[in-house]
C-alpha positions as CSV (number, residue, x, y, z in Angstrom):
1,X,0.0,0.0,0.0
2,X,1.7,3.5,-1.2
3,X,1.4,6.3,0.7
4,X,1.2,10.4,-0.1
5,X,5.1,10.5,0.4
6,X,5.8,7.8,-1.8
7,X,6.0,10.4,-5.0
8,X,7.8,12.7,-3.4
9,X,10.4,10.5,-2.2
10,X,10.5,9.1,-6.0
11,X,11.3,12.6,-6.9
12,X,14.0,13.1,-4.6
13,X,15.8,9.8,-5.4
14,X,16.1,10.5,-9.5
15,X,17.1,14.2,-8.3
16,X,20.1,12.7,-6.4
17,X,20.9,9.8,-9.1
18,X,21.2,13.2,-11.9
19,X,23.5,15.0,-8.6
20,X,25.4,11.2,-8.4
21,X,25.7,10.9,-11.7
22,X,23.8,7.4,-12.1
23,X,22.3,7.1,-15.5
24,X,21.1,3.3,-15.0
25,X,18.6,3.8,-12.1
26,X,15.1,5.3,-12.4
27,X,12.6,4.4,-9.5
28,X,9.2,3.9,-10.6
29,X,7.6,2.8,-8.0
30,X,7.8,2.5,-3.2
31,X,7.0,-0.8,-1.5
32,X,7.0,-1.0,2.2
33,X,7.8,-4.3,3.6
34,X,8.6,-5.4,7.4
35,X,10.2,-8.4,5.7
36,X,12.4,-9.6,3.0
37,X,13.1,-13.1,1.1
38,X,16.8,-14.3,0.6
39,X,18.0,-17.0,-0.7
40,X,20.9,-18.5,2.0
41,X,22.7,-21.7,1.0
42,X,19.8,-22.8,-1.3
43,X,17.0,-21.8,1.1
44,X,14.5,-19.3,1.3
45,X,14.8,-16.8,4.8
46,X,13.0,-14.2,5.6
47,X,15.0,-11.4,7.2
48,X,13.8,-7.9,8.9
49,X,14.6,-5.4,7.0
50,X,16.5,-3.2,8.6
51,X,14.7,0.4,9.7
52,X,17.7,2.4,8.6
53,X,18.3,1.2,5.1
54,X,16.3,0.4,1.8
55,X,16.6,-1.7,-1.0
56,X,16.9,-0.7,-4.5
57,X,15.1,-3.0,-6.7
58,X,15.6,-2.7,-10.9
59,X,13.1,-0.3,-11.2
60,X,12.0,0.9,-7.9
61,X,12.6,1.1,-4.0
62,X,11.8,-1.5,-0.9
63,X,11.4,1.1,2.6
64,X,11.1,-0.6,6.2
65,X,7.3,-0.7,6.6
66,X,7.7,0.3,10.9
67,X,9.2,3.7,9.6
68,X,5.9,4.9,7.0
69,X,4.7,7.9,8.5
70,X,7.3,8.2,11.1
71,X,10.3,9.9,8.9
72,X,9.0,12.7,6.5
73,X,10.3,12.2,2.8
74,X,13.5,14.5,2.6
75,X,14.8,12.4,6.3
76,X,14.4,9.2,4.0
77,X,16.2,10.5,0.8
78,X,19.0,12.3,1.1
79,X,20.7,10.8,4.6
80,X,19.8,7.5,4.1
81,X,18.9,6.6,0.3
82,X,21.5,8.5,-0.9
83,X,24.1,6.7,1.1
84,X,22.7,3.1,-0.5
85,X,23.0,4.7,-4.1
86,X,26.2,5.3,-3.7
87,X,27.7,2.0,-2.0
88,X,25.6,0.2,-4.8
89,X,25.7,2.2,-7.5
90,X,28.6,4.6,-7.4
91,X,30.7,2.2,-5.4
92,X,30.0,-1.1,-7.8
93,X,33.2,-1.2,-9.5
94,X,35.4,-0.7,-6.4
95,X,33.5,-3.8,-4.4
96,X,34.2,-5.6,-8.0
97,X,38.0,-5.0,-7.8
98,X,37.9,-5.0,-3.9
99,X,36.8,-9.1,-4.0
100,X,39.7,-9.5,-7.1
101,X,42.5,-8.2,-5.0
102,X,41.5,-10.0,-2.3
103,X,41.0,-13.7,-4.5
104,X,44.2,-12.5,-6.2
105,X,46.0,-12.1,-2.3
106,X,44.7,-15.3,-1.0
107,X,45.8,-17.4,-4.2
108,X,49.5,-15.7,-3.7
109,X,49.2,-16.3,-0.2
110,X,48.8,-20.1,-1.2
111,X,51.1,-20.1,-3.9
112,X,53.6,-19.0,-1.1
113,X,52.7,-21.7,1.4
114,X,52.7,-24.5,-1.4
115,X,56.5,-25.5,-0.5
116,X,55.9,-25.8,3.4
117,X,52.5,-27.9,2.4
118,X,54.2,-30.2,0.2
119,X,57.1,-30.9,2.9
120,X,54.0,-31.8,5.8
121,X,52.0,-33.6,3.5
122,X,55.4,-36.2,2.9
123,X,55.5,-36.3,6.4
124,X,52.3,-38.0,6.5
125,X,49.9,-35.0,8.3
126,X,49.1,-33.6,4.6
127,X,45.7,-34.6,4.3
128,X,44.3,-32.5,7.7
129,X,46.5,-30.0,6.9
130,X,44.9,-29.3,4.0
131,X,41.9,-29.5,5.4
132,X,42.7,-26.7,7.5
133,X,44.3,-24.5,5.4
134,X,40.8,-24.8,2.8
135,X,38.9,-23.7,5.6
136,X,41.4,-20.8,7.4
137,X,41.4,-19.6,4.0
138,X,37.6,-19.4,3.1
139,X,36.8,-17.9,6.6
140,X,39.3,-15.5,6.0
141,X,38.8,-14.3,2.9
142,X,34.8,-13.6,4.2
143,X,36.1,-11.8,7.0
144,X,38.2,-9.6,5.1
145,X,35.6,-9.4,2.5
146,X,33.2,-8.4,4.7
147,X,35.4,-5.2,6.5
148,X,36.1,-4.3,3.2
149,X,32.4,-4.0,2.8
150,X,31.7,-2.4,5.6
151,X,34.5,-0.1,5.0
152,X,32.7,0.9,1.7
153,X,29.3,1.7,3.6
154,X,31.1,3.7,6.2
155,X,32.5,5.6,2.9
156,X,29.5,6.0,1.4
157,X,28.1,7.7,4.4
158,X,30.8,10.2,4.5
159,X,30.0,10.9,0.9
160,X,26.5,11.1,1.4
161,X,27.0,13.4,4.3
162,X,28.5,15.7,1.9
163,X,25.0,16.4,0.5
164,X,23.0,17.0,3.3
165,X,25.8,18.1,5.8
166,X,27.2,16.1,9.2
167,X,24.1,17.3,11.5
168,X,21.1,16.4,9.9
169,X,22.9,13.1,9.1
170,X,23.1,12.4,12.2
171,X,19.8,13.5,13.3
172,X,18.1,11.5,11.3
173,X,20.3,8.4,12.2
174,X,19.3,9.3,16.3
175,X,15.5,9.7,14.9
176,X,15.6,6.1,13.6
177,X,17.7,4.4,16.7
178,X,14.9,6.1,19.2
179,X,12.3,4.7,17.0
180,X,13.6,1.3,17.3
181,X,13.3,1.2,20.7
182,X,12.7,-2.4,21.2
183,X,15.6,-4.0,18.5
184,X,13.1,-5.2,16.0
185,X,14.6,-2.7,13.9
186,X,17.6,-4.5,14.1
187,X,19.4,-1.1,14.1
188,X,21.7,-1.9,17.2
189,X,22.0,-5.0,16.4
190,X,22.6,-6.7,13.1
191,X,22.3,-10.4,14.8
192,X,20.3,-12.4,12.0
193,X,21.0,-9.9,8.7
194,X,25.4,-9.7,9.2
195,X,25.8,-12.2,7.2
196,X,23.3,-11.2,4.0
197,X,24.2,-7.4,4.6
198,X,27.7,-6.4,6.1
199,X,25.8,-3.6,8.0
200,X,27.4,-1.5,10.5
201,X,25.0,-0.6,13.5
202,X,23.4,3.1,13.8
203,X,25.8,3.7,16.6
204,X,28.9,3.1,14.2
205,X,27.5,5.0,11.5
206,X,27.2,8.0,13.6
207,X,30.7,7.6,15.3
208,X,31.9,7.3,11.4
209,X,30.2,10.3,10.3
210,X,31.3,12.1,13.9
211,X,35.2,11.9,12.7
212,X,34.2,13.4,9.6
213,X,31.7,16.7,10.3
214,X,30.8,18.2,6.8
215,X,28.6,21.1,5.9
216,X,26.2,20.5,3.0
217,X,26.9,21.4,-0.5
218,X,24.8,24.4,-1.7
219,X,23.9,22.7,-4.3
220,X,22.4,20.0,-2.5
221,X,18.6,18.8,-2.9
């Protein structure tokens, strides 16, 4: 069910995808939903979706459903939408070459311990050893993949903050956390959505944008 800030948030959105310079996004269309579907390991979950972020779908946007009515249009686009079009959109090319340097590191890291391998595997211990070092890798590169992620959200705040300007960021981001008063919101804690989203928590994002304080650009929306 829309609402009478759905157009006006449309409206905002493809004004900041012409100020981001995104040509391949143009929202047609705002769903709320409480809940999302993702597919995890072949299975279908249903996860909360979180009440400070959105999702951009091909041809239009997913808001938290608890947050209708309770953050006016401009508190929804600008602070928080624009900070998701630029980690997906602006920033698609550097999580692309982000997750190739890091394959690229792990196979030269691998490549390097080949020779001590091969001399514990004559001894007769190679078979658990290379168990081990299949799954030391793999859980290390998603730990490192998923900083670097995080990394790139925490950036994309500080760009987004650029357009609207440190304090209203942060305004808004306190708005949201108060509203989430009971953790449904998942804001404080990202128990159950880490591991689909590399989120970091409202208090984060505020501490983030707190080492960076920005005015907005006149030429803001």
């Amino acid at each position: 069910m829309s609402y009478e800030g759905d157009g006006e948030i449309l409206e905002i959105t493809k004004g900041l995808c012409q100020q981001l310079n995104i040509t391949n996004y143009n929202p047609a269309s705002v769903s709320w939903k409480t809940v999302i579907q993702k597919v995890i390991r072949g299975a279908k979950r249903q996860l909360v979706l979180p009440y400070d972020q959105c999702i951009l779908l091909r041809d239009g946007l997913i808001l938290p459903a608890a947050m209708k009515d309770r953050l006016e249009p401009d508190e929804w686009t600008p602070p928080i939408i624009a900070s998701i079009l630029i980690y997906e959109k602006v920033f698609r090319h550097r999580r692309s070459r982000g997750r190739a340097l890091i394959v690229v590191s792990w196979v030269l890291l691998a490549a390097a311990l080949l020779p001590i391998l091969r001399v514990v595997f004559s001894a007769g211990g190679g078979s658990l050893v290379w168990v081990y070092l299949l799954l030391t890798m793999l859980f290390g590169f998603l730990i490192v993949w998923m900083r670097y992620l995080k990394g790139l959200r925490a950036r994309a705040d500080r760009e987004s903050s650029k357009i609207v300007g440190t304090a209203r960021f942060v305004a808004v981001l306190e708005k949201v956390s108060s509203l989430d008063a009971t953790g449904e919101g998942k804001t404080g804690n990202r128990r159950g959505v880490g591991a689909v989203w590399p989120l970091l928590t409202i208090q984060q994002r505020v501490s983030n944008l707190q080492t960076n304080l920005v005015s907005p650009n006149p030429e803001s929306l």
